[in-house]
mmJSON file of the N, C-alpha and C atoms, coordinates in Angstrom:
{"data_MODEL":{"atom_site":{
"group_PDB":["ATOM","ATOM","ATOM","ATOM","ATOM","ATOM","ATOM","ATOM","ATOM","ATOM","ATOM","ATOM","ATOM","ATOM","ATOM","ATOM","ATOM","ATOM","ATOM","ATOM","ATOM","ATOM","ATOM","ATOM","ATOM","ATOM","ATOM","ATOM","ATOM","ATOM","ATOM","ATOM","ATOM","ATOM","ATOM","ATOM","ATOM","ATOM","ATOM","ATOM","ATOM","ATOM","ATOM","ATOM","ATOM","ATOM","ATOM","ATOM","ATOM","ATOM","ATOM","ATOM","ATOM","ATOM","ATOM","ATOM","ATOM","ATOM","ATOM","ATOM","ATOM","ATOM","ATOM","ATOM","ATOM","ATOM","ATOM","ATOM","ATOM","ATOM","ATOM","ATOM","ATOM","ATOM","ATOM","ATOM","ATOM","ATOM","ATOM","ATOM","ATOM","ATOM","ATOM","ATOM","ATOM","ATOM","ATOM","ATOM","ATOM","ATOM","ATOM","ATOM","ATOM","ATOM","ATOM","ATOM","ATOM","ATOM","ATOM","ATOM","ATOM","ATOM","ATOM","ATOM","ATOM","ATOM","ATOM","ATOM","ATOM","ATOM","ATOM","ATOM","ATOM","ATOM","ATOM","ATOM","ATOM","ATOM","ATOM","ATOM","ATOM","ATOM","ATOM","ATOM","ATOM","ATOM","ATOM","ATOM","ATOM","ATOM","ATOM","ATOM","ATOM","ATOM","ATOM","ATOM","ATOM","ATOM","ATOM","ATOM","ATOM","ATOM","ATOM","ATOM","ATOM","ATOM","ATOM","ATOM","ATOM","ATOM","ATOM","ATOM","ATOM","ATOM","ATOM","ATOM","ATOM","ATOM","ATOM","ATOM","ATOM","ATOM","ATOM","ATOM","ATOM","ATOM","ATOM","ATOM","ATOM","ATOM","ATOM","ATOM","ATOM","ATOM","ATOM","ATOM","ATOM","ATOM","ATOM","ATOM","ATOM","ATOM","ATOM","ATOM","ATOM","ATOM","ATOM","ATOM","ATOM","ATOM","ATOM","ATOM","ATOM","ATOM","ATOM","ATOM","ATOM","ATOM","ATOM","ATOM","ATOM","ATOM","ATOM","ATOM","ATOM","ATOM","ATOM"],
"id":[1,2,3,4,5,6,7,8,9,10,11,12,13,14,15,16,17,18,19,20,21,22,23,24,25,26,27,28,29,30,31,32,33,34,35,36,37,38,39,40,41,42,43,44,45,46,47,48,49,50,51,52,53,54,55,56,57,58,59,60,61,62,63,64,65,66,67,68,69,70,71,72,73,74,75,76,77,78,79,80,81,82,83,84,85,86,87,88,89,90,91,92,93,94,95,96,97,98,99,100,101,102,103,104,105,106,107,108,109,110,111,112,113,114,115,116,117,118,119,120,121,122,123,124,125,126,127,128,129,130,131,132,133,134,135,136,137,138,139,140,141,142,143,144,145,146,147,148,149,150,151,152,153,154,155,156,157,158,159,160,161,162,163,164,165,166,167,168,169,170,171,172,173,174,175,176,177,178,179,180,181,182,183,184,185,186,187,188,189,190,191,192,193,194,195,196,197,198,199,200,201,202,203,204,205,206,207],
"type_symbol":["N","C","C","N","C","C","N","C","C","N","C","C","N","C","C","N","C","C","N","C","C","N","C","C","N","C","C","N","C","C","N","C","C","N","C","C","N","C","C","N","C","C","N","C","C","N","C","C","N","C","C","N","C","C","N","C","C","N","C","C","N","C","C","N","C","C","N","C","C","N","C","C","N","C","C","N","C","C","N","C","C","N","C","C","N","C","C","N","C","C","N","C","C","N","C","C","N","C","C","N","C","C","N","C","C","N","C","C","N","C","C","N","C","C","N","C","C","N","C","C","N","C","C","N","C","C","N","C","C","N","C","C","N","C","C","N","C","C","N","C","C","N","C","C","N","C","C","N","C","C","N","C","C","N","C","C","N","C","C","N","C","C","N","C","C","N","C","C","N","C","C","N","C","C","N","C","C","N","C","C","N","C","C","N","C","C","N","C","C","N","C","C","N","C","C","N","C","C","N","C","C","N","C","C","N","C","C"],
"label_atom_id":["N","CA","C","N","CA","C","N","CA","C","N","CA","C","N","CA","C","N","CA","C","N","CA","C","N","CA","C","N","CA","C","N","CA","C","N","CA","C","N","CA","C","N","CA","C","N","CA","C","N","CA","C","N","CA","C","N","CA","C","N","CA","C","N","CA","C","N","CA","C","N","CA","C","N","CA","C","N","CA","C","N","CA","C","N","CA","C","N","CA","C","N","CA","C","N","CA","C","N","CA","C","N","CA","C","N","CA","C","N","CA","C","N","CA","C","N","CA","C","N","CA","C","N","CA","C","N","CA","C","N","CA","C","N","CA","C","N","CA","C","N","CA","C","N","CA","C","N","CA","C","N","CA","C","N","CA","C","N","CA","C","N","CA","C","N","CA","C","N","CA","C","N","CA","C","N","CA","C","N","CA","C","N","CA","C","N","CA","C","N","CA","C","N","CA","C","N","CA","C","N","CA","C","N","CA","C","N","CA","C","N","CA","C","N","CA","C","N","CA","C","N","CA","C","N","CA","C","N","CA","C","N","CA","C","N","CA","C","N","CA","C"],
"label_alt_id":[null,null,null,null,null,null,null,null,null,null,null,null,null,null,null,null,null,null,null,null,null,null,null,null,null,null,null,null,null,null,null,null,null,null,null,null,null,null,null,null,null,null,null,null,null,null,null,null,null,null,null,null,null,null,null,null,null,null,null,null,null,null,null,null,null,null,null,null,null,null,null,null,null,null,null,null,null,null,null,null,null,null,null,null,null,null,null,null,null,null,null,null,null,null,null,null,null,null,null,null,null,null,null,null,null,null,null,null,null,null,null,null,null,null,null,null,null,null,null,null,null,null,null,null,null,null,null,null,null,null,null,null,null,null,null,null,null,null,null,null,null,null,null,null,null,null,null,null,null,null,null,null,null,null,null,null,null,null,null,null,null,null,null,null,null,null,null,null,null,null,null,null,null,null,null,null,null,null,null,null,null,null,null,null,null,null,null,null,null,null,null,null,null,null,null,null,null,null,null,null,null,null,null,null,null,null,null],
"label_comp_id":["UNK","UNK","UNK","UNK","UNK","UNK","UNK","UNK","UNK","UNK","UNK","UNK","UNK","UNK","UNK","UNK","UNK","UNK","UNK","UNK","UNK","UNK","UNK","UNK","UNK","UNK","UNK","UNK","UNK","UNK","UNK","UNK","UNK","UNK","UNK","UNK","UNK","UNK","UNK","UNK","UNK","UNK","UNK","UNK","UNK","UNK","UNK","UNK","UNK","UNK","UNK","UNK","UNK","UNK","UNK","UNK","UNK","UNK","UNK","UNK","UNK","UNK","UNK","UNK","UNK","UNK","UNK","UNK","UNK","UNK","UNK","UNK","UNK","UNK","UNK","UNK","UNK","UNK","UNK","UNK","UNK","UNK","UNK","UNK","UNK","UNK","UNK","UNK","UNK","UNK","UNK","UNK","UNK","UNK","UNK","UNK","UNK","UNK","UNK","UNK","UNK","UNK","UNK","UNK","UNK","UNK","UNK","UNK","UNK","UNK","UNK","UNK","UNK","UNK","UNK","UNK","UNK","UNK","UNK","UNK","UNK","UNK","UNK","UNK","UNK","UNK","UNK","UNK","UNK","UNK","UNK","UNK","UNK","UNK","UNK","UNK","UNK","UNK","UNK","UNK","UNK","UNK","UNK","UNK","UNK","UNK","UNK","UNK","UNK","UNK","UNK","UNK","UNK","UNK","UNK","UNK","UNK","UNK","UNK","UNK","UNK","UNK","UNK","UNK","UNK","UNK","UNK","UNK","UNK","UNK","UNK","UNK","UNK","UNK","UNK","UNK","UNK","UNK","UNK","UNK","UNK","UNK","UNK","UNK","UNK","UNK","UNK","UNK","UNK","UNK","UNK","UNK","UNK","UNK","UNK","UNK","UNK","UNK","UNK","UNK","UNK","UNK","UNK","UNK","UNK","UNK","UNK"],
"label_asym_id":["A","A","A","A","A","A","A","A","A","A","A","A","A","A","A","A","A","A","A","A","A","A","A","A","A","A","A","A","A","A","A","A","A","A","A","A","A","A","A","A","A","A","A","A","A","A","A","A","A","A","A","A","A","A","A","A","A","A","A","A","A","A","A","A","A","A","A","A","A","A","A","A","A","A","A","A","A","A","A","A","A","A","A","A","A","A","A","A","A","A","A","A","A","A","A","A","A","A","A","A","A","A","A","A","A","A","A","A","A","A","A","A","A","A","A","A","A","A","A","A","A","A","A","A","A","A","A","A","A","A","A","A","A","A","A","A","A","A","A","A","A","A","A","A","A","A","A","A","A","A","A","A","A","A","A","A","A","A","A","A","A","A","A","A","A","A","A","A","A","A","A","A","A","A","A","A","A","A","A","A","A","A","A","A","A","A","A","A","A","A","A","A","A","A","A","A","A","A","A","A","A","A","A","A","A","A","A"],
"label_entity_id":["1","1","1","1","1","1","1","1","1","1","1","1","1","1","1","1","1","1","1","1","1","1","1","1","1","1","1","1","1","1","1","1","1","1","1","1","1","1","1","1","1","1","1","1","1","1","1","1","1","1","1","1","1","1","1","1","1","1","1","1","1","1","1","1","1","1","1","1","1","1","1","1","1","1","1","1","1","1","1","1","1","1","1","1","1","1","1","1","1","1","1","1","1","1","1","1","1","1","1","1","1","1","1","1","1","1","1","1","1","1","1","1","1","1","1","1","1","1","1","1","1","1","1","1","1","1","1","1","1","1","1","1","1","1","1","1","1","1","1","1","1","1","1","1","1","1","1","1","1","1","1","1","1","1","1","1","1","1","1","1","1","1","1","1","1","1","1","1","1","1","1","1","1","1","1","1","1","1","1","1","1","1","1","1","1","1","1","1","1","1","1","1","1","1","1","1","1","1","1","1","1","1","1","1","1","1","1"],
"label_seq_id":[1,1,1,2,2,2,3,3,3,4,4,4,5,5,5,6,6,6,7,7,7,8,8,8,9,9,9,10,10,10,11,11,11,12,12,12,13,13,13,14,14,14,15,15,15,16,16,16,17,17,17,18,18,18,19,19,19,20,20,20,21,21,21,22,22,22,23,23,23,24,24,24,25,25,25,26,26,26,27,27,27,28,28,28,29,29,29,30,30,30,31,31,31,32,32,32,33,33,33,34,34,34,35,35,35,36,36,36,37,37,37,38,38,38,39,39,39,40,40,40,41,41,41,42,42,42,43,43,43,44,44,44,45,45,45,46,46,46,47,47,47,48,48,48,49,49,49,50,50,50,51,51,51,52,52,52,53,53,53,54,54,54,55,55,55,56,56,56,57,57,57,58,58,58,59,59,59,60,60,60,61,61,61,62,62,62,63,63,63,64,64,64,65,65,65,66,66,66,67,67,67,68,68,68,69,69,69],
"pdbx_PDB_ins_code":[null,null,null,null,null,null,null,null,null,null,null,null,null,null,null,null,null,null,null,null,null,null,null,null,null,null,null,null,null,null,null,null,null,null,null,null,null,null,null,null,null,null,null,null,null,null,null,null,null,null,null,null,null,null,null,null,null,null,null,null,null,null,null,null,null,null,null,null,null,null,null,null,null,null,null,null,null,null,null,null,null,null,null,null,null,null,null,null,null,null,null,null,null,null,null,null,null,null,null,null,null,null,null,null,null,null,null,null,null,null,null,null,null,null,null,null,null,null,null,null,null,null,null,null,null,null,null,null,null,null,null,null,null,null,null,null,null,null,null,null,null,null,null,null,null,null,null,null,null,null,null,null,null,null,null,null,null,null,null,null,null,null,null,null,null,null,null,null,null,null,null,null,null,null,null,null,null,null,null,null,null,null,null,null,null,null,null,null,null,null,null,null,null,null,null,null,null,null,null,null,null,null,null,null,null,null,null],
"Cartn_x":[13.181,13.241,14.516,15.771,16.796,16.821,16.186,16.061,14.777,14.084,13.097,13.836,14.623,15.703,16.483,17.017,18.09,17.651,16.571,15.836,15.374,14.742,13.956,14.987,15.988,16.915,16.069,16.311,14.961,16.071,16.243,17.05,16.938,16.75,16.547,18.119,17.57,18.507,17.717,18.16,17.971,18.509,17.893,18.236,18.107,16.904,16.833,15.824,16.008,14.391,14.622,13.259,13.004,11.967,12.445,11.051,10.478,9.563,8.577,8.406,9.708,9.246,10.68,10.356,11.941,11.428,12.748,12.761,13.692,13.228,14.463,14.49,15.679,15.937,15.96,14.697,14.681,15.181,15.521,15.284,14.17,13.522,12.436,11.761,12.743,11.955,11.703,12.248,12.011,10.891,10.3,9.642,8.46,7.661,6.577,6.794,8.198,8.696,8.772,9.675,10.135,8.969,7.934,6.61,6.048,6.043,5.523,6.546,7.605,8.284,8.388,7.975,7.991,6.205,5.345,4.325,4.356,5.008,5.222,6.258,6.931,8.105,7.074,6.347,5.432,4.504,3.9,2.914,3.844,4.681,5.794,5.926,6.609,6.674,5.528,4.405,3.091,2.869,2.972,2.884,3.142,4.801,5.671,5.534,5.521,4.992,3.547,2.19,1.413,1.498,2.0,2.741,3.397,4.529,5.321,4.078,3.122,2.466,0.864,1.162,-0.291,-1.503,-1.229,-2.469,-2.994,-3.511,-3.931,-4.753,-5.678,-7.577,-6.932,-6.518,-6.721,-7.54,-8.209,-9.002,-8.363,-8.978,-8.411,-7.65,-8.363,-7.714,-6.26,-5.574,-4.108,-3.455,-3.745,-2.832,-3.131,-4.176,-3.928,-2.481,-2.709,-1.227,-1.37,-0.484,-0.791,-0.301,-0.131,-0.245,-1.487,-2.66,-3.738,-5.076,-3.997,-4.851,-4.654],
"Cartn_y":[-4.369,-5.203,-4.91,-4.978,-4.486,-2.98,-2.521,-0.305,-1.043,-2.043,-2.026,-3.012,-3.541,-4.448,-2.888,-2.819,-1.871,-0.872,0.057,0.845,0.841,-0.215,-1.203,-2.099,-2.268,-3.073,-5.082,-4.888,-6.377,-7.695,-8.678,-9.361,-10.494,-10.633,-10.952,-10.845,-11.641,-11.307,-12.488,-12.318,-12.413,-14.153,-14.654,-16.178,-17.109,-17.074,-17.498,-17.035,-16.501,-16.703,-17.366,-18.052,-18.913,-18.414,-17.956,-17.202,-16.526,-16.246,-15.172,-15.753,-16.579,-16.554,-15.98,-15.164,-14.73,-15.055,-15.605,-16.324,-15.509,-15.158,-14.344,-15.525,-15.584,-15.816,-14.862,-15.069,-14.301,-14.77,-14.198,-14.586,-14.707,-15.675,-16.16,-14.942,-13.941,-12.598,-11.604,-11.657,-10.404,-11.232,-12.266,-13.106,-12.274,-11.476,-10.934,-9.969,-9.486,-7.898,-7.654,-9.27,-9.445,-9.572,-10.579,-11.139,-9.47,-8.55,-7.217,-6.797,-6.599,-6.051,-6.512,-7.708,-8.248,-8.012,-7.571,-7.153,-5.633,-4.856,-3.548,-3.22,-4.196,-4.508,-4.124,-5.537,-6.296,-4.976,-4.534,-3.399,-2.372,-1.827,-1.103,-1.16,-2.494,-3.109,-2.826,-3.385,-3.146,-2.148,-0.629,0.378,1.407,0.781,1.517,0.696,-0.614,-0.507,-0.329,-0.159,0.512,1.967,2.778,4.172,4.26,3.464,3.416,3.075,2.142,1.92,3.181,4.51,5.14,4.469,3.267,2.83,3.105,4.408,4.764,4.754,4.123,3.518,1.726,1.317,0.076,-0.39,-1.728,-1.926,-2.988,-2.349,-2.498,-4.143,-4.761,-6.397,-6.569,-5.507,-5.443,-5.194,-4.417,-3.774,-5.298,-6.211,-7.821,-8.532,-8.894,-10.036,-11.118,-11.073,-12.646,-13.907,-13.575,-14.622,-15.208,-13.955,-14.329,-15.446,-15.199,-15.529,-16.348],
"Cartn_z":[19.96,21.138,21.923,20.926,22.066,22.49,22.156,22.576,24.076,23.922,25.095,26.302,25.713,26.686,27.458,26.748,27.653,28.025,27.541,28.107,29.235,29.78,30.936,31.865,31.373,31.793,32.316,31.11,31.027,31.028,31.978,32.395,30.582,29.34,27.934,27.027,26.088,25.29,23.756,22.556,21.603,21.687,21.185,21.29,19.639,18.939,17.611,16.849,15.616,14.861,13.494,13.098,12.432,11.484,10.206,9.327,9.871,10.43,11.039,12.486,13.037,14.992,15.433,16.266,17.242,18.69,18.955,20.459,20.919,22.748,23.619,24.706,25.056,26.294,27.5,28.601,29.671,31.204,31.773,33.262,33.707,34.885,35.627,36.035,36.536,37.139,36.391,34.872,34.149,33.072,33.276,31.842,31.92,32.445,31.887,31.167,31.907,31.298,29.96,29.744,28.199,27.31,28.114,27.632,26.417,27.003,27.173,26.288,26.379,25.642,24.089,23.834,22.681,22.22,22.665,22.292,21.941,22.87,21.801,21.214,20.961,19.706,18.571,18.719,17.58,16.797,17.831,17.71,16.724,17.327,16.745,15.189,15.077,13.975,12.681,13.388,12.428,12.139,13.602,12.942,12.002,11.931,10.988,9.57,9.539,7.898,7.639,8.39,8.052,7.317,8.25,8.133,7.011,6.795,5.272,3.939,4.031,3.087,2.716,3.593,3.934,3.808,5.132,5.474,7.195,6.972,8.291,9.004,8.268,8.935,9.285,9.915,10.112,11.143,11.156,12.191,13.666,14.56,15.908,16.431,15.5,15.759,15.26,14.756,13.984,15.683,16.676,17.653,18.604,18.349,19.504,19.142,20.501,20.511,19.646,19.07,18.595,18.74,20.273,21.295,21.209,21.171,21.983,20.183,19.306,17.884,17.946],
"occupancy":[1.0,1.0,1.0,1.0,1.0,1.0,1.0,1.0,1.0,1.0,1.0,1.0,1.0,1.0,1.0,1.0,1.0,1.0,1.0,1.0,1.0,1.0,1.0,1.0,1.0,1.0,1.0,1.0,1.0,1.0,1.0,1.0,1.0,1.0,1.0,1.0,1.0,1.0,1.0,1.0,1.0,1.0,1.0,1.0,1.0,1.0,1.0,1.0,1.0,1.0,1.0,1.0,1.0,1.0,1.0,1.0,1.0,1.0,1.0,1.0,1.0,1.0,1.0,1.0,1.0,1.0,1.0,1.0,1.0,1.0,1.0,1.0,1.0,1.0,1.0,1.0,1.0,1.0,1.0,1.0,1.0,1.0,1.0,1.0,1.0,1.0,1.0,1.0,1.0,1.0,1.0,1.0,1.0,1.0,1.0,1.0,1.0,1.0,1.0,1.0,1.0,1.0,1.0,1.0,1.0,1.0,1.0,1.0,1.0,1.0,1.0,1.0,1.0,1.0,1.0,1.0,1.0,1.0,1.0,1.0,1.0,1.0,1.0,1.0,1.0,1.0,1.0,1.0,1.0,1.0,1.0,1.0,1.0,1.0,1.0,1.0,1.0,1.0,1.0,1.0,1.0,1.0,1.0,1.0,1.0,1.0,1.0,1.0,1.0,1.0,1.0,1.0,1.0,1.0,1.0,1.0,1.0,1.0,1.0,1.0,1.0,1.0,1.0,1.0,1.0,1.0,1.0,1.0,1.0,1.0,1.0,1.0,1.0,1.0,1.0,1.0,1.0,1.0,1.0,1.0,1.0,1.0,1.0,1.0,1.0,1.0,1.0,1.0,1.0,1.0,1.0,1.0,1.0,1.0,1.0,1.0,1.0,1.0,1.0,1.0,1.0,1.0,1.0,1.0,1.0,1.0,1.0],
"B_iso_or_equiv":[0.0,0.0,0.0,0.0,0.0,0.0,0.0,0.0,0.0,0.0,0.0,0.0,0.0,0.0,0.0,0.0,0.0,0.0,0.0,0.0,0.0,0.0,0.0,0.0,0.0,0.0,0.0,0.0,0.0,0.0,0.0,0.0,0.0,0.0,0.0,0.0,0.0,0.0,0.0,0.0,0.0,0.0,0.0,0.0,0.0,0.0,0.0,0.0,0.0,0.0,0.0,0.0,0.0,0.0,0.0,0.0,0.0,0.0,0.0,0.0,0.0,0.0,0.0,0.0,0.0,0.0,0.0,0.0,0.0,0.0,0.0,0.0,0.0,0.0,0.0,0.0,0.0,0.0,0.0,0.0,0.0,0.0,0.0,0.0,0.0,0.0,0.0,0.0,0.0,0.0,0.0,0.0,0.0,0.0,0.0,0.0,0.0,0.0,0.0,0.0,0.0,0.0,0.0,0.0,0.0,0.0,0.0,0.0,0.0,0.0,0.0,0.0,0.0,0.0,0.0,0.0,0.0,0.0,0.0,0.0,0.0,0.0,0.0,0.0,0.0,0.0,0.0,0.0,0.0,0.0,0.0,0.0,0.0,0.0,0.0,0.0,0.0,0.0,0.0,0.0,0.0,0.0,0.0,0.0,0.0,0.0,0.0,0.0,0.0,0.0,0.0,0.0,0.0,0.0,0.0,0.0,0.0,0.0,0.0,0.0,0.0,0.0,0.0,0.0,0.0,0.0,0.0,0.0,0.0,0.0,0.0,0.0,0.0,0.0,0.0,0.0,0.0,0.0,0.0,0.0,0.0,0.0,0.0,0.0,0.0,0.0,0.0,0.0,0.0,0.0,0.0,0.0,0.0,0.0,0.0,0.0,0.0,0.0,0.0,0.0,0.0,0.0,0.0,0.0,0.0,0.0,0.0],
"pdbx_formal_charge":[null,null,null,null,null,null,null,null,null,null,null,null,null,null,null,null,null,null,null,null,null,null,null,null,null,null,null,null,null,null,null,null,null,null,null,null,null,null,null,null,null,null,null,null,null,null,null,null,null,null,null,null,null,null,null,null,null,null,null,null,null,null,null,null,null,null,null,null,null,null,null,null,null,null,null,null,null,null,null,null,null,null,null,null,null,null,null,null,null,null,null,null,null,null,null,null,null,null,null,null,null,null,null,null,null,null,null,null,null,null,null,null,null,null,null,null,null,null,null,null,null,null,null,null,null,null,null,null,null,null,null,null,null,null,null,null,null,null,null,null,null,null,null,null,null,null,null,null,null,null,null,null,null,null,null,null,null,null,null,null,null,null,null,null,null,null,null,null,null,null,null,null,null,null,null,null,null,null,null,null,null,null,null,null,null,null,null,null,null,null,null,null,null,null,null,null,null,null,null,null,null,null,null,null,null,null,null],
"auth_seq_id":[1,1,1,2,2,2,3,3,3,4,4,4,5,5,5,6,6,6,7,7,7,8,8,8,9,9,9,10,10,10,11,11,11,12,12,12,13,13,13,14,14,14,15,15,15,16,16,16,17,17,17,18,18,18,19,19,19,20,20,20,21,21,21,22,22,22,23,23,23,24,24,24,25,25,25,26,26,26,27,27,27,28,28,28,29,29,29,30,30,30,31,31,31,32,32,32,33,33,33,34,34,34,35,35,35,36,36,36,37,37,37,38,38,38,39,39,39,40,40,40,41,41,41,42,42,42,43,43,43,44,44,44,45,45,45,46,46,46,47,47,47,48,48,48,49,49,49,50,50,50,51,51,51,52,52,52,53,53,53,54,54,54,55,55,55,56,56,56,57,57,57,58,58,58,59,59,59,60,60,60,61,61,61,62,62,62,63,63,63,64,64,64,65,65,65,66,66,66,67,67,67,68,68,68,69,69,69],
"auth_comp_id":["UNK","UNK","UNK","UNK","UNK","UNK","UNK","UNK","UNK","UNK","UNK","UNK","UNK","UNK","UNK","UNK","UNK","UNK","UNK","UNK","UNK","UNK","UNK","UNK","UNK","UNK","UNK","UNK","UNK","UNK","UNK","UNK","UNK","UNK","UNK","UNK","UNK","UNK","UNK","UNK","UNK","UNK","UNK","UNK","UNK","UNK","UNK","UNK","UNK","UNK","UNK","UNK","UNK","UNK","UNK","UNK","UNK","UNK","UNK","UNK","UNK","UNK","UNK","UNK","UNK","UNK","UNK","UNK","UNK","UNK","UNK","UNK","UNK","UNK","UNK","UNK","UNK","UNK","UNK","UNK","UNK","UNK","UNK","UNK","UNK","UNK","UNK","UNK","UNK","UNK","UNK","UNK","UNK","UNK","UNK","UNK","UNK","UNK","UNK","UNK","UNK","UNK","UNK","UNK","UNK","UNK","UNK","UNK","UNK","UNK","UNK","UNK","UNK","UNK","UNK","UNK","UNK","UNK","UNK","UNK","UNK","UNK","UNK","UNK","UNK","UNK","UNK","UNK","UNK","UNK","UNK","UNK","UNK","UNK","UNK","UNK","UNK","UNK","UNK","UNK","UNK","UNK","UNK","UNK","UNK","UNK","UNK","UNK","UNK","UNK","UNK","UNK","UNK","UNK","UNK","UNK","UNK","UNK","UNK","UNK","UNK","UNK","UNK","UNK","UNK","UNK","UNK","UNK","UNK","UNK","UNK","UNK","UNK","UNK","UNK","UNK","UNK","UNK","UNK","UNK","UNK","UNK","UNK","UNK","UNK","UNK","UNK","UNK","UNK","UNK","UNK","UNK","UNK","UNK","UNK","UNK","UNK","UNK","UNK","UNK","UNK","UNK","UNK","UNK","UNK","UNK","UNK"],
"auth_asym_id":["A","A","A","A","A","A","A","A","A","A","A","A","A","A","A","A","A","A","A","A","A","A","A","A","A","A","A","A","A","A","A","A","A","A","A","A","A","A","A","A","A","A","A","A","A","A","A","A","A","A","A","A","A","A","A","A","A","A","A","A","A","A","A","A","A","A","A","A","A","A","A","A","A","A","A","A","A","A","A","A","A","A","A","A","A","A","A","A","A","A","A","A","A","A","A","A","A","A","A","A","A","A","A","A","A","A","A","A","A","A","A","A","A","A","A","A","A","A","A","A","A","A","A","A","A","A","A","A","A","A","A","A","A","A","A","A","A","A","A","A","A","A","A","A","A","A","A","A","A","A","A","A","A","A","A","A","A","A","A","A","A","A","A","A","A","A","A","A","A","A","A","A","A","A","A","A","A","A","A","A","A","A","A","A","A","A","A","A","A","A","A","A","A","A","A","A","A","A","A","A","A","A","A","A","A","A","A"],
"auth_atom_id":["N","CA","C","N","CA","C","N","CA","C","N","CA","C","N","CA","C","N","CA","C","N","CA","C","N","CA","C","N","CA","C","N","CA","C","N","CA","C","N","CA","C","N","CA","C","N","CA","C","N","CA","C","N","CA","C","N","CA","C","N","CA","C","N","CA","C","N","CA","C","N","CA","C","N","CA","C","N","CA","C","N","CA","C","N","CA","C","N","CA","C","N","CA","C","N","CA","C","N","CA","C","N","CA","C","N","CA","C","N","CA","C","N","CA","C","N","CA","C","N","CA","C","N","CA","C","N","CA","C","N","CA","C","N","CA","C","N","CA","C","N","CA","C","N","CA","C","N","CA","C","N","CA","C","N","CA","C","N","CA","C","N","CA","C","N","CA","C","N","CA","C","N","CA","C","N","CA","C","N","CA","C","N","CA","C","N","CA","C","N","CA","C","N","CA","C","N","CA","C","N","CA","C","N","CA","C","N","CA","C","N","CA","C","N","CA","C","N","CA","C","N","CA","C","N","CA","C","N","CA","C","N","CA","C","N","CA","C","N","CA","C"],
"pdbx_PDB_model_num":[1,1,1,1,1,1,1,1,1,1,1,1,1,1,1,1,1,1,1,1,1,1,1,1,1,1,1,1,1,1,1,1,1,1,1,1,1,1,1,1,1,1,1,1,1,1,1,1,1,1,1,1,1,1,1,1,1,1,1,1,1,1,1,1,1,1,1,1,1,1,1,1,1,1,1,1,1,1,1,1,1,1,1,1,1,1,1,1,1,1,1,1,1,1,1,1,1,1,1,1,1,1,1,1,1,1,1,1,1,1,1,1,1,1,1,1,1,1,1,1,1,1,1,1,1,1,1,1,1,1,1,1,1,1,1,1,1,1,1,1,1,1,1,1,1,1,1,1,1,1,1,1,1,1,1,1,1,1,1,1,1,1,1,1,1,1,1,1,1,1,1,1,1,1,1,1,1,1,1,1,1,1,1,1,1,1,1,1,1,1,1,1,1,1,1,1,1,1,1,1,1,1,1,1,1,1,1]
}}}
């Protein structure tokens, strides 16, 4: 998340997480950016311990937001 902050120059920053929730603080004009940026954090995330565990058939409902679950 911070390599997609500064990469993008995403008006965010790291604010709290709680067990399995991380919260950013964004600006009004960059909140979709961040919105987005924390979805292919997430994606990211999943893909590399998939990858670490050689599990490379997974099915397509792993890459949804899970915003949207």
């Amino acid at each position: 998340m911070e390599y997609l902050i500064q990469r993008y120059d995403i008006g965010a920053r790291y604010m709290i997480s709680v067990h399995d929730e991380v919260r950013y603080l964004a600006k009004e004009e960059d909140k979709y950016r961040a919105a987005m940026a924390l979805q292919i954090a997430n994606l990211w995330t999943r893909a590399m311990f998939s990858y670490k565990l050689g599990m490379d058939d997974l099915p397509q409902s792993v890459a949804s937001s899970p915003l949207s679950t």
